[in-house]
ChimeraX commands (.cxc) that place a marker at each C-alpha (Angstrom):
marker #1 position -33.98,-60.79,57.28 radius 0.5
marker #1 position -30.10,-60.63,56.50 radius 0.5
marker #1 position -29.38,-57.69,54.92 radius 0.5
marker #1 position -27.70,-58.03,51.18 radius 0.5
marker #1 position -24.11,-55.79,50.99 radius 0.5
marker #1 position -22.52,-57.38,47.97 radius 0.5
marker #1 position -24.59,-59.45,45.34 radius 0.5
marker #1 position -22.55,-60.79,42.04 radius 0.5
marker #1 position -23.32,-63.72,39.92 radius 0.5
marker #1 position -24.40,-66.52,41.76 radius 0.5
marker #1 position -23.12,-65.09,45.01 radius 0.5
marker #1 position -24.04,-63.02,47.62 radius 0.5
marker #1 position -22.61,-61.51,51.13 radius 0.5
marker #1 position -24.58,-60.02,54.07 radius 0.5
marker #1 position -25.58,-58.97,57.38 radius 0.5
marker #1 position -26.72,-61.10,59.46 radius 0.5
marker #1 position -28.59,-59.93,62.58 radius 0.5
marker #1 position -28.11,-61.14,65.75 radius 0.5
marker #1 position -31.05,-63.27,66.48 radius 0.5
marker #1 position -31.06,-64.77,63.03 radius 0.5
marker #1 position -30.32,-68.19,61.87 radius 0.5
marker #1 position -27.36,-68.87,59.38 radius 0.5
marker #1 position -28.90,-71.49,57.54 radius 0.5
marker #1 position -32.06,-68.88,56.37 radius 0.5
marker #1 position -30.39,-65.64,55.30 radius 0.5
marker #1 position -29.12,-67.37,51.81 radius 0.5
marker #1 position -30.87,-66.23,49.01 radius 0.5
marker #1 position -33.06,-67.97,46.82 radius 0.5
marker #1 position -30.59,-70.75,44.56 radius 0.5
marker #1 position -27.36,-69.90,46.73 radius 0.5
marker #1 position -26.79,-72.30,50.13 radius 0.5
marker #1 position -24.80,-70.15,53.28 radius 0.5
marker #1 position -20.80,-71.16,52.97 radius 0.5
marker #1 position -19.97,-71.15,56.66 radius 0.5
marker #1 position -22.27,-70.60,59.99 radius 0.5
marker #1 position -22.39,-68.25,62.81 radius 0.5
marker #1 position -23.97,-68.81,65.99 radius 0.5
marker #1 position -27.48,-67.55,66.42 radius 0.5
marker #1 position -26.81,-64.99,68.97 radius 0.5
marker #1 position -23.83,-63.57,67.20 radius 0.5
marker #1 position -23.48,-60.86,64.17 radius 0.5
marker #1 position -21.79,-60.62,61.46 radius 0.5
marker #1 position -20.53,-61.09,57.50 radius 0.5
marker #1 position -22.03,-64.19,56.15 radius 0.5
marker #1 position -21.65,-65.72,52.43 radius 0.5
marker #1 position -23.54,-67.35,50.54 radius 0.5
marker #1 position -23.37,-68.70,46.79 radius 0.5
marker #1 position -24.78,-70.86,44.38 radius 0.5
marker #1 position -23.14,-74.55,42.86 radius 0.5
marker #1 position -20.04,-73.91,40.71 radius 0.5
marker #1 position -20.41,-69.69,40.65 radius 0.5
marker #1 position -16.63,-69.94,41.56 radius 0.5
marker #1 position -17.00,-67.72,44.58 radius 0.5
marker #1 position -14.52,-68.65,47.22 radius 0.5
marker #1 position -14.04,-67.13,50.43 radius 0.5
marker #1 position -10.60,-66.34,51.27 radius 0.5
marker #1 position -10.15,-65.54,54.89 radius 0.5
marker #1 position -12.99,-64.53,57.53 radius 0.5
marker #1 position -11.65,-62.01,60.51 radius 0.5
marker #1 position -13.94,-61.88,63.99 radius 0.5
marker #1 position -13.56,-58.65,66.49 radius 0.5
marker #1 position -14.75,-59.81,70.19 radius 0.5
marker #1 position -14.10,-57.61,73.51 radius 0.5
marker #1 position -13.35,-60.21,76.24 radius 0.5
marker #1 position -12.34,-59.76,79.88 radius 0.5
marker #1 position -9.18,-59.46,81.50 radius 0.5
marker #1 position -5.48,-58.76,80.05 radius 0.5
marker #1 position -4.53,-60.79,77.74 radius 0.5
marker #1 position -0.77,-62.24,78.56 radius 0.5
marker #1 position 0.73,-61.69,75.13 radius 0.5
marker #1 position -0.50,-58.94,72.56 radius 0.5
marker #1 position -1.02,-61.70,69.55 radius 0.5
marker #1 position -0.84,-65.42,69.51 radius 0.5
marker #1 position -1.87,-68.92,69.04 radius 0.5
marker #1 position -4.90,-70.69,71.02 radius 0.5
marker #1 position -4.60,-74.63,69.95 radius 0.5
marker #1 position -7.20,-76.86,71.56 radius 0.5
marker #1 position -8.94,-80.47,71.49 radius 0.5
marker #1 position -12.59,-79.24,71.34 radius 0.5
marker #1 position -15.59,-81.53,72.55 radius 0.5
marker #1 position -19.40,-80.42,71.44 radius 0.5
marker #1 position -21.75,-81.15,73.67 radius 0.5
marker #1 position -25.16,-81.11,72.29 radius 0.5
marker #1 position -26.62,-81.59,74.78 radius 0.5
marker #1 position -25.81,-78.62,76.67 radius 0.5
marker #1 position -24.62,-77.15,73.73 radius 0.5
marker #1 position -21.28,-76.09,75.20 radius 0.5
marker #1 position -17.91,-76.61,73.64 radius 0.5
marker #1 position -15.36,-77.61,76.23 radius 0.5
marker #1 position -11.46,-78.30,75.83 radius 0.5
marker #1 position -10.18,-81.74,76.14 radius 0.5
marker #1 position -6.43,-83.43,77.10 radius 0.5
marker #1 position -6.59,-85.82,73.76 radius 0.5
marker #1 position -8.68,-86.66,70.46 radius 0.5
marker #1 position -11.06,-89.05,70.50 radius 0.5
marker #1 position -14.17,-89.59,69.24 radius 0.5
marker #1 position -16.40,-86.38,68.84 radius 0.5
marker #1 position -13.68,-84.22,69.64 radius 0.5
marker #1 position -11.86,-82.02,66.90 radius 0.5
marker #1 position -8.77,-79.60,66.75 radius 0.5
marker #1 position -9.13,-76.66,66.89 radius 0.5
marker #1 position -6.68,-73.40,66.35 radius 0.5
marker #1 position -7.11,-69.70,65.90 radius 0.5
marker #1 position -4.66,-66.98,66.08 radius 0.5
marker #1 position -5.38,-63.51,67.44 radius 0.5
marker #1 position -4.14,-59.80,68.11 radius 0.5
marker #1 position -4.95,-57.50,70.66 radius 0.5
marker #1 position -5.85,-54.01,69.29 radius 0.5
marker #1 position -6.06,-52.49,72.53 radius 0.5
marker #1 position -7.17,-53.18,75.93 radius 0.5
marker #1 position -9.22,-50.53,78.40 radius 0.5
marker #1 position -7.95,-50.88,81.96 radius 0.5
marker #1 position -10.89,-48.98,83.69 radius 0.5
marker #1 position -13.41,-52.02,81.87 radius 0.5
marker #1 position -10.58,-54.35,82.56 radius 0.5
marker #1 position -11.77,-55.35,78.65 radius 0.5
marker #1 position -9.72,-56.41,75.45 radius 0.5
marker #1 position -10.53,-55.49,72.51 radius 0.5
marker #1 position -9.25,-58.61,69.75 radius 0.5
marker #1 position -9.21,-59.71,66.35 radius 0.5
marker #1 position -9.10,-63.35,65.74 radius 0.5
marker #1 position -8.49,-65.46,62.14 radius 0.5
marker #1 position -10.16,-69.36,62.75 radius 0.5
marker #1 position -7.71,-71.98,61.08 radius 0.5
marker #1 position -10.61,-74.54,61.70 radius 0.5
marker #1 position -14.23,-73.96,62.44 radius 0.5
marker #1 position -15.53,-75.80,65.56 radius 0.5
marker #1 position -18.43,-74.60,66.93 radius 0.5
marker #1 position -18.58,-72.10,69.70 radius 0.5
marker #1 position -14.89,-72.14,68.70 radius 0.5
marker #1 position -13.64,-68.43,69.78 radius 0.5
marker #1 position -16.19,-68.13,72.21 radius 0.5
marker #1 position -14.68,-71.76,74.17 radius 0.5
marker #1 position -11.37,-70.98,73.54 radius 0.5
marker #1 position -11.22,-67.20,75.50 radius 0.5
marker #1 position -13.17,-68.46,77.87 radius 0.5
marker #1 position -10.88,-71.78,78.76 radius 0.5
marker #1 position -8.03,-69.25,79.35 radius 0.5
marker #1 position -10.13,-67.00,81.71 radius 0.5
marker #1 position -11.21,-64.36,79.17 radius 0.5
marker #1 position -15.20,-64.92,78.30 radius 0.5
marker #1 position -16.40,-62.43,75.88 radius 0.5
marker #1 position -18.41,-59.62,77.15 radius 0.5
marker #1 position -22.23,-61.02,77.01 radius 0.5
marker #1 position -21.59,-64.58,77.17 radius 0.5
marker #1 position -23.43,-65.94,80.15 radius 0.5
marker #1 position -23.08,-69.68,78.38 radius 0.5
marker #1 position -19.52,-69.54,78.96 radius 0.5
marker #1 position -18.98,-67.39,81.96 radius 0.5
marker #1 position -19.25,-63.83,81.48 radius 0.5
marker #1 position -21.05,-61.34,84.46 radius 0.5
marker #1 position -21.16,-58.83,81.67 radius 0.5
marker #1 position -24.60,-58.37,80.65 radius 0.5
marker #1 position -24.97,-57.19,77.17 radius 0.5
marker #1 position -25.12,-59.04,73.84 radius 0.5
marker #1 position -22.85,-61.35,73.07 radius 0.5
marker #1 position -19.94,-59.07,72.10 radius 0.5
marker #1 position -18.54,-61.25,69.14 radius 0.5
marker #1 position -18.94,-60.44,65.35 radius 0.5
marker #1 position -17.65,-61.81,61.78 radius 0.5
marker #1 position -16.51,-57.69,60.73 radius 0.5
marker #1 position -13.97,-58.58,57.60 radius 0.5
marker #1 position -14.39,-61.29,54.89 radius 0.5
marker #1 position -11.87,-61.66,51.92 radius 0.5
marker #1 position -13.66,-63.30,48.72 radius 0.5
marker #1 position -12.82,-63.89,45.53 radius 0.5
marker #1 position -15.78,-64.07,43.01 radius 0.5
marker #1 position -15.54,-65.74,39.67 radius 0.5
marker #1 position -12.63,-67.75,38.01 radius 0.5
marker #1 position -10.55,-65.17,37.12 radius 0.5
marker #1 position -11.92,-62.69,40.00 radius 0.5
marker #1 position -9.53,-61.05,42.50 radius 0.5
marker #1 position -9.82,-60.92,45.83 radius 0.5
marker #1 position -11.71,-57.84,47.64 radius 0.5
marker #1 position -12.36,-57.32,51.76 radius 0.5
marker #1 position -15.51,-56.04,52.75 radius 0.5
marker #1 position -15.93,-54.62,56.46 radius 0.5
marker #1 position -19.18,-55.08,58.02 radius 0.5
marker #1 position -21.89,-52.13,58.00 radius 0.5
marker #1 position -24.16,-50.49,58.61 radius 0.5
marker #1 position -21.26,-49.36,61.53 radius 0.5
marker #1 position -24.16,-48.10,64.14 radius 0.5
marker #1 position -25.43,-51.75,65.26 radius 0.5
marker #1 position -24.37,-54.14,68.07 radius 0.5
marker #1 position -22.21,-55.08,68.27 radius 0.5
marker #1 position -20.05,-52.38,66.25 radius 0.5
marker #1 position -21.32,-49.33,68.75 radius 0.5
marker #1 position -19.74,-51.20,71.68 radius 0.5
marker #1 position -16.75,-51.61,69.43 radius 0.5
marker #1 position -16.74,-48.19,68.52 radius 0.5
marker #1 position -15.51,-47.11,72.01 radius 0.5
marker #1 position -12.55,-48.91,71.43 radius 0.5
marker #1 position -10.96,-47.22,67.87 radius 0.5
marker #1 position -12.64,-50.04,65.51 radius 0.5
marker #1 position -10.19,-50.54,62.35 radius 0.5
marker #1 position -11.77,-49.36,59.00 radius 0.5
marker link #1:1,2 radius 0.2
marker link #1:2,3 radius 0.2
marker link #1:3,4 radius 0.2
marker link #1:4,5 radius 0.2
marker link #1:5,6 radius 0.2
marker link #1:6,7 radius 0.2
marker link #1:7,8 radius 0.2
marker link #1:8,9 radius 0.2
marker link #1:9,10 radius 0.2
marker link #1:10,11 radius 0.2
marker link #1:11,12 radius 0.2
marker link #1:12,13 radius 0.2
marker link #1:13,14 radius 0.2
marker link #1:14,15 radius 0.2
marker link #1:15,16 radius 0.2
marker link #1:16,17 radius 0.2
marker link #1:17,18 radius 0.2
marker link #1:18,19 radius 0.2
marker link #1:19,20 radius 0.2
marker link #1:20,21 radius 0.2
marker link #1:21,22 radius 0.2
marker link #1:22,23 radius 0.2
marker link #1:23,24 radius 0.2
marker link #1:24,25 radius 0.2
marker link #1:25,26 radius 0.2
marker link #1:26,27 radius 0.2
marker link #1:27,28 radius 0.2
marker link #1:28,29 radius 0.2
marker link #1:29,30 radius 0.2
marker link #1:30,31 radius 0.2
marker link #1:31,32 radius 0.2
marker link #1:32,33 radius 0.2
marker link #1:33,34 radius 0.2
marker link #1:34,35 radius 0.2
marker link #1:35,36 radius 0.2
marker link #1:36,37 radius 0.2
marker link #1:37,38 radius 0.2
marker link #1:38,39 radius 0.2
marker link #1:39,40 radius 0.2
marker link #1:40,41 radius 0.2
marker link #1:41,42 radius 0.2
marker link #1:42,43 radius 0.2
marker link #1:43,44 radius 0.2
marker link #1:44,45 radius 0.2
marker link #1:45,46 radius 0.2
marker link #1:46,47 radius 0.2
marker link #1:47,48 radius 0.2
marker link #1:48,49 radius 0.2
marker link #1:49,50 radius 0.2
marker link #1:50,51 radius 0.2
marker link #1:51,52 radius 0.2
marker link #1:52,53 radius 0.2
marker link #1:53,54 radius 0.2
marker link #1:54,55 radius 0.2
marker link #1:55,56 radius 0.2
marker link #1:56,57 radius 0.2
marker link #1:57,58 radius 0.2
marker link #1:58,59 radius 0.2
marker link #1:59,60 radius 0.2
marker link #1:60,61 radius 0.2
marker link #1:61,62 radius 0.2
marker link #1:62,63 radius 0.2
marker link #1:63,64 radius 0.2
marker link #1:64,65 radius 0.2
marker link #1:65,66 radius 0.2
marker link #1:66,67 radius 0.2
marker link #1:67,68 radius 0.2
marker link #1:68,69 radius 0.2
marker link #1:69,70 radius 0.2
marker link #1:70,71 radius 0.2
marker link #1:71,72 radius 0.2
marker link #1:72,73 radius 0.2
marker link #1:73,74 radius 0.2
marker link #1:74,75 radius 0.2
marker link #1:75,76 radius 0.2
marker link #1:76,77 radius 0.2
marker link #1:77,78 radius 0.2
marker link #1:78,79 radius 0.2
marker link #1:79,80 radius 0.2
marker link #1:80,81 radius 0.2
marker link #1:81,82 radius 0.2
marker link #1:82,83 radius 0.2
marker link #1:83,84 radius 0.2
marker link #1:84,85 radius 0.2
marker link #1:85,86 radius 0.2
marker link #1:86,87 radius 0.2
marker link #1:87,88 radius 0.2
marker link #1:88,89 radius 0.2
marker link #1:89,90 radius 0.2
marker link #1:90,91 radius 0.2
marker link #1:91,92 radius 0.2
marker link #1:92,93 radius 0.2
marker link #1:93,94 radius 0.2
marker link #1:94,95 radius 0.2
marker link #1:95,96 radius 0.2
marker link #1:96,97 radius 0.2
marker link #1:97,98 radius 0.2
marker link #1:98,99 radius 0.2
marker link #1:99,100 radius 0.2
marker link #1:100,101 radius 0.2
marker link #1:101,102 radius 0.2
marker link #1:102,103 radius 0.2
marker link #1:103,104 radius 0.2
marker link #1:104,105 radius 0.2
marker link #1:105,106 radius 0.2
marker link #1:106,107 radius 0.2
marker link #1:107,108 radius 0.2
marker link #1:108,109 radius 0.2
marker link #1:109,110 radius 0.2
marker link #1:110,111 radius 0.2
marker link #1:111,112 radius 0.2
marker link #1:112,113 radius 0.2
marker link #1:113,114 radius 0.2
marker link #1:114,115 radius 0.2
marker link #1:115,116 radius 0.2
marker link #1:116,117 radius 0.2
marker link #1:117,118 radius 0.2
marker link #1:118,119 radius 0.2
marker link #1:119,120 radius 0.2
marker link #1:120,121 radius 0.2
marker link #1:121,122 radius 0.2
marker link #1:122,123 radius 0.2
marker link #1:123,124 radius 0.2
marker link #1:124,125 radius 0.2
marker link #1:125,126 radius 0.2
marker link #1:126,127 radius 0.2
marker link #1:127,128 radius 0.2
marker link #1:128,129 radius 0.2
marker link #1:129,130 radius 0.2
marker link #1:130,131 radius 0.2
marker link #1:131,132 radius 0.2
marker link #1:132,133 radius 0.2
marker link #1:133,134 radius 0.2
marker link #1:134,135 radius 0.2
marker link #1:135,136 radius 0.2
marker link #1:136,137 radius 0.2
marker link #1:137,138 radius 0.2
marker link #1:138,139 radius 0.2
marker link #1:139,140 radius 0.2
marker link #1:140,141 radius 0.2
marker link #1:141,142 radius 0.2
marker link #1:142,143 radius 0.2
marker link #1:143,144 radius 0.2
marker link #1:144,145 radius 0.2
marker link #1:145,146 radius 0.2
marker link #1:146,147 radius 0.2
marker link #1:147,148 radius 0.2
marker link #1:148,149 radius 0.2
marker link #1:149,150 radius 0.2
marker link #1:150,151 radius 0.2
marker link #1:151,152 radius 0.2
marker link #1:152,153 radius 0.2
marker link #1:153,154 radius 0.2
marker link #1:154,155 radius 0.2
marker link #1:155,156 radius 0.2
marker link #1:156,157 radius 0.2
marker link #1:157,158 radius 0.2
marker link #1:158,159 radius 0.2
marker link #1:159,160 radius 0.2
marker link #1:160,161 radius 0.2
marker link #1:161,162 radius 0.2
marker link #1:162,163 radius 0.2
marker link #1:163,164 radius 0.2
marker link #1:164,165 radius 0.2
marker link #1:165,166 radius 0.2
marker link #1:166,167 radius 0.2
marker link #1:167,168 radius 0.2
marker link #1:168,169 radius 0.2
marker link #1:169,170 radius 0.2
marker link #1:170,171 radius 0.2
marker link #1:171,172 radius 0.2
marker link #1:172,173 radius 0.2
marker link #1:173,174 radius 0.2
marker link #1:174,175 radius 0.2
marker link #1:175,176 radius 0.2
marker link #1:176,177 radius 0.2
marker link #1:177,178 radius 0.2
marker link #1:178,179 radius 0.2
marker link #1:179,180 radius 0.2
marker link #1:180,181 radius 0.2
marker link #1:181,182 radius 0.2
marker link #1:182,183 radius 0.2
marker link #1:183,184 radius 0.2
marker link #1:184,185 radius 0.2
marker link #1:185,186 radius 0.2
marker link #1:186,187 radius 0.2
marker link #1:187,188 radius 0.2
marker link #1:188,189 radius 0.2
marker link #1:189,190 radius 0.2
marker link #1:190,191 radius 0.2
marker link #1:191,192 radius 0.2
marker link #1:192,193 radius 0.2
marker link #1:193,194 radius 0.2
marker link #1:194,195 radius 0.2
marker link #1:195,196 radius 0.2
view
C-alpha cells in the first residue's frame, strides 16, 4: 500500500513501492495523475475532479552505466511501444504507434571504480519506459534493468525523488523530496551524495 506524504483537499501525494501498481495507490475519490512503471519507486499524485491540484514538474534520479559524454543535455527520440514484448525501442521516423519523445538530464556525479553515473532527468513527454529506453539506446542501461540490457543485478535503480505541485486555485507551488530516505532505491543513491 502507497504510503500517504502530503494529503490536502481533494489531493494527495505518496510513496509508491516498488512492486506496486500506479493505477491502485490513489485514494478513495482521487484517480493517479501520471504512472510509473511497476518495478520502479517513487512520488506519485493523485487528486480528485476539479480540486485544482496541478502538478508542476516531476524530477527522476537513476544510476546508469558508463560515462556519460556531456555532463547535462538533451535525449530526443521517436519511441515505438511494443506490447507485446513490452519494450520501448527508438525509431528513424513517426508513424503510426510511435511518439516523440524528449527529456533533458544532468549528471551529479559519476563513480569511476563502478564505472556508474549518477543522473537527474526532467521528462518533457511521458512515453512509457521513456528514461529507461532512452539511456539504454545510447549505451547507458540503468543499474537493474535486465529488460533493457543491464548485467547489474539489483533493483531497477530508477525513482520519481522530487515533484513540484501546486494545490488549490490560488495555491503556490511547493517541492516535496521523496522519503522515508532508507529504501531502494534511495540507499543505493545514498552512496553517491543524494541532493536534499
Amino acid at each position: 500500500m502507497a504510503k500517504i506524504l502530503e494529503k490536502g483537499n481533494g489531493f494527495a501525494v505518496m510513496y509508491k513501492e516498488a512492486g506496486e501498481d500506479s493505477e491502485k495507490t490513489a485514494p478513495s475519490g482521487m484517480g493517479v495523475l501520471y504512472r510509473l512503471d511497476v518495478p520502479i519507486a517513487g512520488l506519485i499524485a493523485a487528486a480528485a475532479p476539479g480540486s485544482g491540484f496541478e502538478v508542476v514538474s516531476k524530477k527522476y534520479f537513476l544510476i546508469c552505466t558508463g560515462k556519460l559524454e556531456n555532463d547535462s543535455g538533451t535525449m530526443e527520440d521517436f519511441l515505438y511501444h511494443d506490447p507485446r514484448s513490452n519494450r520501448t525501442f527508438p525509431v528513424k521516423k513517426l508513424r503510426k504507434g510511435v511518439k516523440e519523445a524528449k527529456l533533458s538530464y544532468e549528471v551529479i556525479c559519476y563513480d569511476e571504480k563502478e564505472d556508474l553515473s549518477f543522473v537527474s532527468a526532467v521528462l518533457e513527454t511521458g512515453r512509457t519506459h521513456q528514461i529507461r529506453a532512452q539511456f539504454a539506446s545510447r549505451r547507458h542501461p540503468l543499474a537493474g534493468d535486465g529488460k533493457y540490457g543491464s548485467r547489474i543485478k539489483c533493483p531497477i535503480a530508477l525513482t520519481c525523488g522530487e515533484l513540484t505541485y501546486k494545490a488549490g486555485k490560488d495555491g503556490g507551488e511547493k517541492t516535496v523530496v521523496k522519503m522515508p530516505d532508507k529504501v531502494w532505491p534511495w540507499d543505493l543513491f545514498d552512496a553517491f551524495e543524494l541532493p536534499h
